[in-house]
C-alpha positions in Angstrom: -9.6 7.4 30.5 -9.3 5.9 27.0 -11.7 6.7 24.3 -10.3 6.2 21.3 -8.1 3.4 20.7 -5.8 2.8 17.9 -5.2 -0.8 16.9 -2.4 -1.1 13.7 -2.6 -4.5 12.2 -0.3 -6.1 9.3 -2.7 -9.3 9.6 -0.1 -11.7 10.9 -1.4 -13.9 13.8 0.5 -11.6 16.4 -1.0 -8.6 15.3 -4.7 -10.6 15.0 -4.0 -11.2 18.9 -3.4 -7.1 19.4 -6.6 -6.6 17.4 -8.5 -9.0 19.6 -7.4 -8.0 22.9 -7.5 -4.0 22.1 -11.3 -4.4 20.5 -11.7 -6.6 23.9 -10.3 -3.2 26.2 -12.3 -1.0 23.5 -15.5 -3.0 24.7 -14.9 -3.3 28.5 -14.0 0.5 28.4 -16.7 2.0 25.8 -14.0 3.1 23.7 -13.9 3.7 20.2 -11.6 1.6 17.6 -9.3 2.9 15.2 -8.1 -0.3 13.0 -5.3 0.3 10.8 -3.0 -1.0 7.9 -0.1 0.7 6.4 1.2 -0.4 3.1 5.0 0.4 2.7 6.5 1.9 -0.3 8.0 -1.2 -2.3 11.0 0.6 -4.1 13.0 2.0 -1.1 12.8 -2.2 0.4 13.2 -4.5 -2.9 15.4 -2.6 -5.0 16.9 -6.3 -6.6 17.5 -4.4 -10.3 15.8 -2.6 -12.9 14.1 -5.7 -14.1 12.0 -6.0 -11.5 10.5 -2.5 -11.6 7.3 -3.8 -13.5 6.2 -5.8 -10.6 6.4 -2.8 -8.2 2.5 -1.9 -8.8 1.5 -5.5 -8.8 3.6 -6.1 -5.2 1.6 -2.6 -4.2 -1.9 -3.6 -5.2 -0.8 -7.1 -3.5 0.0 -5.5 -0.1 -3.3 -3.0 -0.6 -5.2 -6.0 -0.9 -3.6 -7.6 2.1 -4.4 -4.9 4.2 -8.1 -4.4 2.9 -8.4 -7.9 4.0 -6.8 -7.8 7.4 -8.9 -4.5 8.0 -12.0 -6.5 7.4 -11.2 -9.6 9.5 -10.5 -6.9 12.1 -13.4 -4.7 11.5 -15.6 -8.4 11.6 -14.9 -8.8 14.9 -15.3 -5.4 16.3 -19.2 -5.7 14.9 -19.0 -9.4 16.7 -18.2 -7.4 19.7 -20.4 -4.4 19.0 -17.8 -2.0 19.3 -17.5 1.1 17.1 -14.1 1.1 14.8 -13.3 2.9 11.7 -10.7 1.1 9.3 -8.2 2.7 7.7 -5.5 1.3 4.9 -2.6 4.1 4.3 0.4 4.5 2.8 4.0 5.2 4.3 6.1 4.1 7.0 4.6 2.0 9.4 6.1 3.3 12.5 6.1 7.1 11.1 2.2 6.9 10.1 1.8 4.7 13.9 2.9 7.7 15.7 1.3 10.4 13.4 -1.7 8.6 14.0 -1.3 8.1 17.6 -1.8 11.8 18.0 -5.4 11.7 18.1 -5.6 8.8 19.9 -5.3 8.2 23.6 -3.8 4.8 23.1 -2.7 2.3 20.7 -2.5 -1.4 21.1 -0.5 -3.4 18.6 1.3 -6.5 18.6 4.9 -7.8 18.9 6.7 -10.9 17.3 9.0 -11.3 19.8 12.0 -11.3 17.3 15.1 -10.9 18.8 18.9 -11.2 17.6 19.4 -11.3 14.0 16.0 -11.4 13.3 15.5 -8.3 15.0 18.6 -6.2 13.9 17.7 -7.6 9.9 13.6 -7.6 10.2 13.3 -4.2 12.3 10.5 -3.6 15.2 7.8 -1.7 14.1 6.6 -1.7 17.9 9.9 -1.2 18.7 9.5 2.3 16.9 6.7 3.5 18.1 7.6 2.6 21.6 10.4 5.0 20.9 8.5 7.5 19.4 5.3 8.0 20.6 3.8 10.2 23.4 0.7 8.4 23.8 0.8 5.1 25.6 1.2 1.4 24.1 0.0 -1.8 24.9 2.4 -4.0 23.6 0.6 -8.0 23.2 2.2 -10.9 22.7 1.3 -13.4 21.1 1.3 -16.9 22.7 4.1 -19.0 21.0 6.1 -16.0 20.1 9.8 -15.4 21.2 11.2 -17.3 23.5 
């Protein structure tokens, strides 16, 4: 039923649950692994002044890194588990690329903080979004600890 899985990551410890438990359903399932990162564009979110502007491709090449390494923590533990993945760092909207992504998949897994309130309305829900927006089913995993 699924095949190929997609598994977005941003490396935080509620996503690193996703990628464990959809490389664990990848496994049981003898699906294939999609892992991947999106690195927002800086400008449109931090736009403090024109001072600031020469940081922009150092806070880019900071997130880049980021994601290479939270695509190889991921892609460590899919070889652990012997399952096939492919990583993949891109650029964009999370949700947007998510979705666009999605399209080739036959499901994605991904994490939740379990924000809610301010946090939520101020911080956004990327797996919020895609819930929204996507045709393909989602496995939404929560991290133990999170929300309330």
């Amino acid at each position: 039923m699924y095949k190929r899985i997609l598994i977005p990551t941003d490396g935080s410890a509620p996503s690193e649950t996703a990628v464990k438990a959809g490389l664990e359903l990848a496994k049981s399932l003898g699906a294939e692994a999609t892992l991947l990162y999106v690195v927002e564009p800086v400008v449109p979110r931090i736009l403090i002044g024109p001072e600031t502007i020469p940081y922009y491709p150092d806070l880019t090449r900071d997130l880049e890194v980021a994601g290479k390494q939270a695509l190889e923590r991921a892609e460590g533990f899919a070889q652990y588990l012997g399952v096939p993945a492919r990583a993949e760092l891109k650029q964009g909207s999370a949700a947007q690329v998510i979705v666009e992504e999605a399209a080739a998949h036959d499901l994605v897994v991904m994490g939740t903080h379990g924000r809610s309130g301010l946090d939520r309305l101020l911080l956004g829900s990327v797996t919020q979004k895609v819930l929204q927006r996507s045709s393909k089913p989602v496995l939404v995993v929560r991290h133990p600890g999170e929300g309330a």
